[in-house]
PDB file as gemmi writes it, atoms N, CA and C in Angstrom:
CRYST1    1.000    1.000    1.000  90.00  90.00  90.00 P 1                      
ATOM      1  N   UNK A   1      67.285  72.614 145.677  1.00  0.00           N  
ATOM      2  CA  UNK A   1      67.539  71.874 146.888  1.00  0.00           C  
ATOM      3  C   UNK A   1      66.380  70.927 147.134  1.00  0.00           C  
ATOM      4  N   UNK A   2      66.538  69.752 147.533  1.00  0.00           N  
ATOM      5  CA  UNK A   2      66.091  68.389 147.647  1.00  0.00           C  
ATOM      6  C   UNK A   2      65.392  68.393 148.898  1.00  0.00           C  
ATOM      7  N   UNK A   3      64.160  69.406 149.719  1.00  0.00           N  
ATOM      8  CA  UNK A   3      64.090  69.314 150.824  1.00  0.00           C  
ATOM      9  C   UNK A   3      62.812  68.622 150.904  1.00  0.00           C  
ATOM     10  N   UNK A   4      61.908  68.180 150.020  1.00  0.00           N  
ATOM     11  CA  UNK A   4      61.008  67.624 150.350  1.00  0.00           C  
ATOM     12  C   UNK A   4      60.573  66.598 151.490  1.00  0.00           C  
ATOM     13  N   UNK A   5      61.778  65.856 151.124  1.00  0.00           N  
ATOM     14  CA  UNK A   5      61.928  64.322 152.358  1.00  0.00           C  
ATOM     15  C   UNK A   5      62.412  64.418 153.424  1.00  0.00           C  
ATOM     16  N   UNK A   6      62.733  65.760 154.071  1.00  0.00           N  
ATOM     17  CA  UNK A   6      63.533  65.870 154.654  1.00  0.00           C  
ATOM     18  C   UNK A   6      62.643  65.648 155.931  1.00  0.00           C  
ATOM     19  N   UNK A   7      63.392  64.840 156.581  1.00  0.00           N  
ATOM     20  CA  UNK A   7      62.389  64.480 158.168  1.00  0.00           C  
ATOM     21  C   UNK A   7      63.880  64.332 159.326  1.00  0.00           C  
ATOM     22  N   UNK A   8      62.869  65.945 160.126  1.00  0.00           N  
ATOM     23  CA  UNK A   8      63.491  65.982 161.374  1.00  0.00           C  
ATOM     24  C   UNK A   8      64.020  64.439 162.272  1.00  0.00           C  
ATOM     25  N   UNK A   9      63.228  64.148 162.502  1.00  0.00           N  
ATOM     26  CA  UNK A   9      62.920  62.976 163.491  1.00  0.00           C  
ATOM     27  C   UNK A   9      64.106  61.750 162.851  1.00  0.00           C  
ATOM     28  N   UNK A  10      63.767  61.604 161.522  1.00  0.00           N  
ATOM     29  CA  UNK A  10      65.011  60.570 160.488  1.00  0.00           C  
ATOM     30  C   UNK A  10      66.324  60.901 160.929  1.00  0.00           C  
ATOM     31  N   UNK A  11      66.080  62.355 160.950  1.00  0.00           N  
ATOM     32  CA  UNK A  11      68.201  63.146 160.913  1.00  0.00           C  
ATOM     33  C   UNK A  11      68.136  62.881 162.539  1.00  0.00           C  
ATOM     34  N   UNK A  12      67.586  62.459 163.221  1.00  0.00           N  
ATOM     35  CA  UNK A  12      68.026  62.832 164.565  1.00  0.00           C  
ATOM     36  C   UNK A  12      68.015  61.077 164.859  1.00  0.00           C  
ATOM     37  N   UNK A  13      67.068  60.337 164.467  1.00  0.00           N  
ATOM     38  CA  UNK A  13      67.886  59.045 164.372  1.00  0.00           C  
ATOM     39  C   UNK A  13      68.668  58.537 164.280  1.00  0.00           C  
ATOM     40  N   UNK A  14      68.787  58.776 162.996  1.00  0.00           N  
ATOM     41  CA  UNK A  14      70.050  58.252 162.086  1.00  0.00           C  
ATOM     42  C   UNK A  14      71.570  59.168 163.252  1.00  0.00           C  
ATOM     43  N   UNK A  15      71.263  60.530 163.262  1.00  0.00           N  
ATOM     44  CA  UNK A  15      72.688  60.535 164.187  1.00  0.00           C  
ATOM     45  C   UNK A  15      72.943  59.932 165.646  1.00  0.00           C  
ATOM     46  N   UNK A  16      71.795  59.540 166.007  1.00  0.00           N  
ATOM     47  CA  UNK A  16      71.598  58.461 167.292  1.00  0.00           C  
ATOM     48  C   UNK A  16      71.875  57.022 166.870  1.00  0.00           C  
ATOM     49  N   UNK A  17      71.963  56.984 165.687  1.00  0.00           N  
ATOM     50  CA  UNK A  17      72.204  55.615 165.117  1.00  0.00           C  
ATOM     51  C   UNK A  17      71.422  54.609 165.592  1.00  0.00           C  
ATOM     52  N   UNK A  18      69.776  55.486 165.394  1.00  0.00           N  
ATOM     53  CA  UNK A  18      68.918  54.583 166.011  1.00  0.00           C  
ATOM     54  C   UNK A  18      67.741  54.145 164.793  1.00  0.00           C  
ATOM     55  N   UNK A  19      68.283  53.913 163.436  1.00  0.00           N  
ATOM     56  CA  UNK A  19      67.403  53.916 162.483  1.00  0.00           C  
ATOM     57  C   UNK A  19      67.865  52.737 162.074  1.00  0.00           C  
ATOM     58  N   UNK A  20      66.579  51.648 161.714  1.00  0.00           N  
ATOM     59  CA  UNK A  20      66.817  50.255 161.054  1.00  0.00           C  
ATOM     60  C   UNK A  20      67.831  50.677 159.532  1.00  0.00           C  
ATOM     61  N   UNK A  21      68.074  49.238 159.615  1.00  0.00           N  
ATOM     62  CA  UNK A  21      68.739  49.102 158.096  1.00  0.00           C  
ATOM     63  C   UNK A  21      68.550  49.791 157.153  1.00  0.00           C  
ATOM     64  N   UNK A  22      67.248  49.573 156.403  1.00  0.00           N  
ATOM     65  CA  UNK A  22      66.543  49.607 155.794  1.00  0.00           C  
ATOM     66  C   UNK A  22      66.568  51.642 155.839  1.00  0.00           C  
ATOM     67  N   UNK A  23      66.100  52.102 156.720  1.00  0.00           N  
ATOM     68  CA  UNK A  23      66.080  53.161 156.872  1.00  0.00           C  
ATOM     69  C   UNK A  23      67.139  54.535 156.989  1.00  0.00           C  
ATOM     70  N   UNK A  24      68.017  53.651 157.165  1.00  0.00           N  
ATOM     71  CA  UNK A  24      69.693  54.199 156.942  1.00  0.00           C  
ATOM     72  C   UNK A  24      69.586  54.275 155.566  1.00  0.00           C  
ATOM     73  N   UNK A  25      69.455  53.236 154.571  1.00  0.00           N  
ATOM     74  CA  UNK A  25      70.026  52.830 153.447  1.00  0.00           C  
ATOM     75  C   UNK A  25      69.524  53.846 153.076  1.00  0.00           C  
ATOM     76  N   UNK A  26      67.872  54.270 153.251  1.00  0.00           N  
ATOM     77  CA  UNK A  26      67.092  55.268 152.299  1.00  0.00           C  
ATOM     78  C   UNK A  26      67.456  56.619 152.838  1.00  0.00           C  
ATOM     79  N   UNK A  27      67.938  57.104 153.794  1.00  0.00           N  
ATOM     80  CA  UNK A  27      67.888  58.187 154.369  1.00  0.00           C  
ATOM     81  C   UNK A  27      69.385  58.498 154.086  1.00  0.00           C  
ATOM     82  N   UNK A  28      70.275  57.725 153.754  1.00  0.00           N  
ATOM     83  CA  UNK A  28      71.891  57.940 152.985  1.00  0.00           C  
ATOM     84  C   UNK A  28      71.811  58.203 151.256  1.00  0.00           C  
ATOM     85  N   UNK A  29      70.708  57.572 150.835  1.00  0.00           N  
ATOM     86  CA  UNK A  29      70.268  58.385 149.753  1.00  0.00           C  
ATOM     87  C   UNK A  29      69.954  59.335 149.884  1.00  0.00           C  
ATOM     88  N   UNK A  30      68.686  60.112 150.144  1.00  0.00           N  
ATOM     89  CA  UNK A  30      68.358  61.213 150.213  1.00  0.00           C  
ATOM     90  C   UNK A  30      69.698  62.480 150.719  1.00  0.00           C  
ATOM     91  N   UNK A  31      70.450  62.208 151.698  1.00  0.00           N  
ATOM     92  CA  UNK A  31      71.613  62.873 152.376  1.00  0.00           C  
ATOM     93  C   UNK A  31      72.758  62.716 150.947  1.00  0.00           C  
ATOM     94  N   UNK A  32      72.502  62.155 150.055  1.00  0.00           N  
ATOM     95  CA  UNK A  32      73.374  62.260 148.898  1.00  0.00           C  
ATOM     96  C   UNK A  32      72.763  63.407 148.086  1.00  0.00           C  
ATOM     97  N   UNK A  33      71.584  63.742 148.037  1.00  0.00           N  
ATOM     98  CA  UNK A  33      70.813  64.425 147.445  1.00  0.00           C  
ATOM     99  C   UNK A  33      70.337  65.771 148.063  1.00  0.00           C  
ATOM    100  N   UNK A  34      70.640  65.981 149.252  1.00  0.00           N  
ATOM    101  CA  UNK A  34      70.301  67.000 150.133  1.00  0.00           C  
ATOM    102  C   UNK A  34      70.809  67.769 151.193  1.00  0.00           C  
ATOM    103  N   UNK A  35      71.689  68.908 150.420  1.00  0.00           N  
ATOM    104  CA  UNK A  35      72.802  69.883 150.849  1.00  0.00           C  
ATOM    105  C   UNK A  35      72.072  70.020 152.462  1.00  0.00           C  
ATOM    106  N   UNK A  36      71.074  70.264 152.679  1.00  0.00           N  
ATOM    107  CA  UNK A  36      70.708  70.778 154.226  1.00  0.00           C  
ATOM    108  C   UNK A  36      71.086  69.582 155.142  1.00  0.00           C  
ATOM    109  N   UNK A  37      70.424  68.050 154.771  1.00  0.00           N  
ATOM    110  CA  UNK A  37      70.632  67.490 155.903  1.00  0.00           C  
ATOM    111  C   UNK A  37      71.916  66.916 155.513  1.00  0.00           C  
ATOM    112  N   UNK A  38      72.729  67.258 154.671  1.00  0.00           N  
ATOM    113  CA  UNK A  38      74.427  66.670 154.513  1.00  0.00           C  
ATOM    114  C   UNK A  38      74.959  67.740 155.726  1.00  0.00           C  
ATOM    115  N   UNK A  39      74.512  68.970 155.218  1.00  0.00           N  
ATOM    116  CA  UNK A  39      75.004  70.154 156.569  1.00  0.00           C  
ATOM    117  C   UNK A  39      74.892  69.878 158.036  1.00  0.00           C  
ATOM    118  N   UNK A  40      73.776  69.255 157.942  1.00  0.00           N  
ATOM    119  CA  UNK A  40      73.400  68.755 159.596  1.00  0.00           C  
ATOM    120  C   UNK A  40      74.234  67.368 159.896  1.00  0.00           C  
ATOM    121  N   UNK A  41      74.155  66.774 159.206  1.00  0.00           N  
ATOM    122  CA  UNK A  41      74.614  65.745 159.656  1.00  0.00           C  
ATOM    123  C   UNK A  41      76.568  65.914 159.804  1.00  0.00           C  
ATOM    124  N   UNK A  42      77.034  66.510 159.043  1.00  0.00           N  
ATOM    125  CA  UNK A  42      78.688  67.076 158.760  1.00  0.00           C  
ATOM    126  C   UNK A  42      79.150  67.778 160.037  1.00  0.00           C  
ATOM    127  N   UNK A  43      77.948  68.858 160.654  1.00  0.00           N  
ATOM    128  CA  UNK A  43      78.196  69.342 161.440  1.00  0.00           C  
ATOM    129  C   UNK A  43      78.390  68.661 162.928  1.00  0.00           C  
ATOM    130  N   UNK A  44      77.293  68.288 162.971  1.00  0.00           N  
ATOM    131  CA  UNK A  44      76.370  66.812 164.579  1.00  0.00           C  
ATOM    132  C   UNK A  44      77.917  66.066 164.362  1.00  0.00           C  
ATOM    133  N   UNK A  45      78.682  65.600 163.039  1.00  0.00           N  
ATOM    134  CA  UNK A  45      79.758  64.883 163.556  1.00  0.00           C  
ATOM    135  C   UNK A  45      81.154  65.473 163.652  1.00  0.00           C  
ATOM    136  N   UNK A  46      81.124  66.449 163.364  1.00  0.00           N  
ATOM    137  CA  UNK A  46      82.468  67.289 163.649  1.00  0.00           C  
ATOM    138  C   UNK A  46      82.398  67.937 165.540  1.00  0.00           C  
ATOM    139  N   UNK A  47      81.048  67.782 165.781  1.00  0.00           N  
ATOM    140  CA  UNK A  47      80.986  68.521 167.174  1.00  0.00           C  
ATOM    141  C   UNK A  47      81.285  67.257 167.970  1.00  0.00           C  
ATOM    142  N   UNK A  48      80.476  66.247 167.301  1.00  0.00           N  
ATOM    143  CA  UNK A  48      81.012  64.759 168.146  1.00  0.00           C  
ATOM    144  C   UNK A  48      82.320  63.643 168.019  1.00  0.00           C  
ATOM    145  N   UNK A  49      83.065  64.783 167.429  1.00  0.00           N  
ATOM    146  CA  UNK A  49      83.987  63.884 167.027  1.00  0.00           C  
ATOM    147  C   UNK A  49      85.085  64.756 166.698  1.00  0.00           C  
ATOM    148  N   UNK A  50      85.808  65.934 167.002  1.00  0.00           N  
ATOM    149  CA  UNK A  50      86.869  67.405 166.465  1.00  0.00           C  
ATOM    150  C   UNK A  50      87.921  66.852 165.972  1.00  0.00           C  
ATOM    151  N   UNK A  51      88.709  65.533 167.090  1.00  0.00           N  
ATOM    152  CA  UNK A  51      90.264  65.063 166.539  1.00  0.00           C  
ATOM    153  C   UNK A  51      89.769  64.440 165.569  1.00  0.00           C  
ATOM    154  N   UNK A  52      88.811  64.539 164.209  1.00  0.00           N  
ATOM    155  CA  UNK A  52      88.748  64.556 163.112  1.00  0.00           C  
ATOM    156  C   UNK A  52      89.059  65.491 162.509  1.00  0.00           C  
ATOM    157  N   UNK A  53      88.875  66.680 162.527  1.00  0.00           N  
ATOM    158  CA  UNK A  53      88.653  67.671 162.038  1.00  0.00           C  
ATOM    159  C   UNK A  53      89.700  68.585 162.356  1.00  0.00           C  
ATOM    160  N   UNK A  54      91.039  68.492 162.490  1.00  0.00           N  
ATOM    161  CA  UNK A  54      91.940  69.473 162.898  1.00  0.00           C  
ATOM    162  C   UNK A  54      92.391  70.317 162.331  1.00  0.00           C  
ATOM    163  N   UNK A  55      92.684  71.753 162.650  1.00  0.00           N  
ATOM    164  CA  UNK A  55      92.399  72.587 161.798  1.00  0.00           C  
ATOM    165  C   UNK A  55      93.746  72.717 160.537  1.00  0.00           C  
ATOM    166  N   UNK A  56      93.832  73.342 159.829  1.00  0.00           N  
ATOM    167  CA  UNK A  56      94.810  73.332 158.781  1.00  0.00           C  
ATOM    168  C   UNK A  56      96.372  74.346 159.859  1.00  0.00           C  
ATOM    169  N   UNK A  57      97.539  73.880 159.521  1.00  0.00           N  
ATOM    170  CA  UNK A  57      98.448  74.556 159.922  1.00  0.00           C  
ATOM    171  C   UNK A  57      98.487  75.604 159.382  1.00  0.00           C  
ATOM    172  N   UNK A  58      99.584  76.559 159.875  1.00  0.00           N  
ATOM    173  CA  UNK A  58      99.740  77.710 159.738  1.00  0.00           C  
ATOM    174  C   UNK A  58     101.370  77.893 158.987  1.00  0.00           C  
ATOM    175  N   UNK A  59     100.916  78.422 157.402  1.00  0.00           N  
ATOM    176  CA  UNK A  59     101.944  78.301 157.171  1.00  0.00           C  
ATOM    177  C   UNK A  59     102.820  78.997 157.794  1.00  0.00           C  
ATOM    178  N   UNK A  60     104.576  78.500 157.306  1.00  0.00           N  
ATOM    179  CA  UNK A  60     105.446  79.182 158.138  1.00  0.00           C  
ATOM    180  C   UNK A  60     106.506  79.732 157.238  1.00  0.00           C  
ATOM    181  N   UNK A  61     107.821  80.595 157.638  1.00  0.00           N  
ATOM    182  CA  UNK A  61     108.558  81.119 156.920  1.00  0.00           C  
ATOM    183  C   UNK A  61     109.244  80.125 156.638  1.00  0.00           C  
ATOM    184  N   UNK A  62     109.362  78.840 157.608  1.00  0.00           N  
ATOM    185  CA  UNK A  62     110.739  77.962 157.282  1.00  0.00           C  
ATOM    186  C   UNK A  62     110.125  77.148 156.101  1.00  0.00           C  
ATOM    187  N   UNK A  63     108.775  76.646 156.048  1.00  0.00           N  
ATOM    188  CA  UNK A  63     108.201  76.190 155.314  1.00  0.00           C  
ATOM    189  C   UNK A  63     108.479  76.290 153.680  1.00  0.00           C  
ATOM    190  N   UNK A  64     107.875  77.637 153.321  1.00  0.00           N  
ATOM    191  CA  UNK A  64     108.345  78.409 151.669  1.00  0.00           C  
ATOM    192  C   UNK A  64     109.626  78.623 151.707  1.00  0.00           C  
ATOM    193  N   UNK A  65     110.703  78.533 152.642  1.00  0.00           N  
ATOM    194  CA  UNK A  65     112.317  78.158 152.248  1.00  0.00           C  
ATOM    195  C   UNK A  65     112.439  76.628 151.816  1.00  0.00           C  
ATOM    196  N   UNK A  66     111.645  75.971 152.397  1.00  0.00           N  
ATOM    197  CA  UNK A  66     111.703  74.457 152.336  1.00  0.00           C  
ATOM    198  C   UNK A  66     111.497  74.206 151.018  1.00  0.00           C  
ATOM    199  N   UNK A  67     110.370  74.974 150.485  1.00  0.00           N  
ATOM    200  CA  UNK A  67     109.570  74.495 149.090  1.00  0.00           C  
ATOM    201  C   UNK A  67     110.371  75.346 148.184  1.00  0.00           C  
ATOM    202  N   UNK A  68     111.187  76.550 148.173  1.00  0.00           N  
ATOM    203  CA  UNK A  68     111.862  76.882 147.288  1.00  0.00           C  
ATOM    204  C   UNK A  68     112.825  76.291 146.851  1.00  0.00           C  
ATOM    205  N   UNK A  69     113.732  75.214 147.762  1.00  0.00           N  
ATOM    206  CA  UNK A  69     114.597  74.131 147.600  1.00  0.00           C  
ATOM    207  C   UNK A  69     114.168  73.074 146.242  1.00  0.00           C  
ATOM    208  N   UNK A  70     113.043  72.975 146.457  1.00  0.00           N  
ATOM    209  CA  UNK A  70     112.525  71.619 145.944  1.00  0.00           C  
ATOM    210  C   UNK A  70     112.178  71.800 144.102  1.00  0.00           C  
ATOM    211  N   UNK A  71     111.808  73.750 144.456  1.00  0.00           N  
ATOM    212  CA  UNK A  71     111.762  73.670 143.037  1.00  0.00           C  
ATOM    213  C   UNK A  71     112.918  74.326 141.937  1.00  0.00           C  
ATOM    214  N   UNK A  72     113.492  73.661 141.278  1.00  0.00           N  
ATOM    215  CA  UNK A  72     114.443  74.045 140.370  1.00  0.00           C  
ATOM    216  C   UNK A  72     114.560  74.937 139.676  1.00  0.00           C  
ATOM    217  N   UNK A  73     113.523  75.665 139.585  1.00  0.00           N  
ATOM    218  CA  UNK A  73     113.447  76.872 138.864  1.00  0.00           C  
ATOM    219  C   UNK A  73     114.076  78.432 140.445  1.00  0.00           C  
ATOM    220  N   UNK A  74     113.185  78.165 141.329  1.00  0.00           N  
ATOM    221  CA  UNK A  74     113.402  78.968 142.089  1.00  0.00           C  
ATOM    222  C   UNK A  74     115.152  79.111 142.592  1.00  0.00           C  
ATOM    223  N   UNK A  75     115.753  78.177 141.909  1.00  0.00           N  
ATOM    224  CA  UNK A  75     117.137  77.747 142.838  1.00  0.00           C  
ATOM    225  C   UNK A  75     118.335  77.845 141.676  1.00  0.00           C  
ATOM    226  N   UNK A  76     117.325  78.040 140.494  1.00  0.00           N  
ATOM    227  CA  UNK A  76     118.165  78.504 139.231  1.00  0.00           C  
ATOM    228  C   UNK A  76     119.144  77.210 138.899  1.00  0.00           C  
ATOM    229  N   UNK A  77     118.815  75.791 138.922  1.00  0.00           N  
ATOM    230  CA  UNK A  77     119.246  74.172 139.551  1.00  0.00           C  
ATOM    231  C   UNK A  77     118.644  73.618 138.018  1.00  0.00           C  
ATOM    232  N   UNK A  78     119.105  73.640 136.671  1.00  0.00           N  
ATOM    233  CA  UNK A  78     118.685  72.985 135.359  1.00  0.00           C  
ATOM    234  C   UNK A  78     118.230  71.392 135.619  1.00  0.00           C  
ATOM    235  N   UNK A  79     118.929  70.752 136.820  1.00  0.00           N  
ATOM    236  CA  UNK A  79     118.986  69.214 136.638  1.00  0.00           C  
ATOM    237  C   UNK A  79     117.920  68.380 136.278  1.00  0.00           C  
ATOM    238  N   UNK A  80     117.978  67.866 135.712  1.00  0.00           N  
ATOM    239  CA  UNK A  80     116.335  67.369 135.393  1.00  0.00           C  
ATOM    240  C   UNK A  80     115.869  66.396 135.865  1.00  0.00           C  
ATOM    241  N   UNK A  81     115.179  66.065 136.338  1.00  0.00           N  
ATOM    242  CA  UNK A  81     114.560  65.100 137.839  1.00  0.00           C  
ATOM    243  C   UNK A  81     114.719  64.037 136.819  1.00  0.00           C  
ATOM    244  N   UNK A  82     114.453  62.825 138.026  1.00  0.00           N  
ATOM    245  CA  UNK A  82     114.879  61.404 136.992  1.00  0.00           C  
ATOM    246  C   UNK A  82     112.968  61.116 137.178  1.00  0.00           C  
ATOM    247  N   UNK A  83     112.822  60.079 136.241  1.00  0.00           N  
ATOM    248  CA  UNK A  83     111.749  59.868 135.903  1.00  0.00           C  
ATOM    249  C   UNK A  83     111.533  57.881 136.007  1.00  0.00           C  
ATOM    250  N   UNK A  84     110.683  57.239 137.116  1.00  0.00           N  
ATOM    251  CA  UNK A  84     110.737  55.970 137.185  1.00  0.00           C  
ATOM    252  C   UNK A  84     109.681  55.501 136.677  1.00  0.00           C  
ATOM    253  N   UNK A  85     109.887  54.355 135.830  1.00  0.00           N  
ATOM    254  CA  UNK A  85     108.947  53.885 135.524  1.00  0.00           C  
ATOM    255  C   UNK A  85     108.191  52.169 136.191  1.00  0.00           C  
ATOM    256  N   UNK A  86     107.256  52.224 135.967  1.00  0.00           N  
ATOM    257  CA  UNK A  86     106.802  51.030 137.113  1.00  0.00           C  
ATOM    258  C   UNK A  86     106.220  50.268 136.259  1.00  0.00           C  
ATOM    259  N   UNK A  87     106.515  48.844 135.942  1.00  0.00           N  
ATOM    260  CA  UNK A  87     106.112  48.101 135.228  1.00  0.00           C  
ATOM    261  C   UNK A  87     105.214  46.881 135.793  1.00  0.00           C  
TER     262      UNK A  87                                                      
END                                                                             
């Protein structure tokens, strides 16, 4: 883990979006390179931001009836899908 560079004060900028150009650019490197402040920063924007982040549905029973339709094997259905080609 890449924590050498890691500066408090940078990560709390940068999510204030109060860091020059220049300093973004280098501190989006390092955050390519550094699982901790990718964590911090992933997190700071999921708390500031959730209707990103919505959670996964819940599968349902009608659902896996839905998808057993679709596949031909489950439906005992030989037909053999058509195949398009795009030129």
């Amino acid at each position: 883990m890449n924590t050498q560079n890691c500066n408090r004060e940078t990560l709390v900028r940068y999510l204030q979006n109060r860091l020059e150009e220049d300093d973004t650019l280098d501190f989006l490197i390092h955050l390519d390179t550094c699982p901790t402040c990718w964590e911090a920063v992933y997190t700071a924007t999921k708390a500031s931001h959730p209707h990103y982040y919505k959670r996964a549905l819940k599968a349902s029973r009608l659902a896996e009836i839905d998808l057993r339709g679709v596949d031909n094997s489950a439906t005992g259905d030989d037909e053999k899908e058509e195949v398009f080609e795009v030129a």
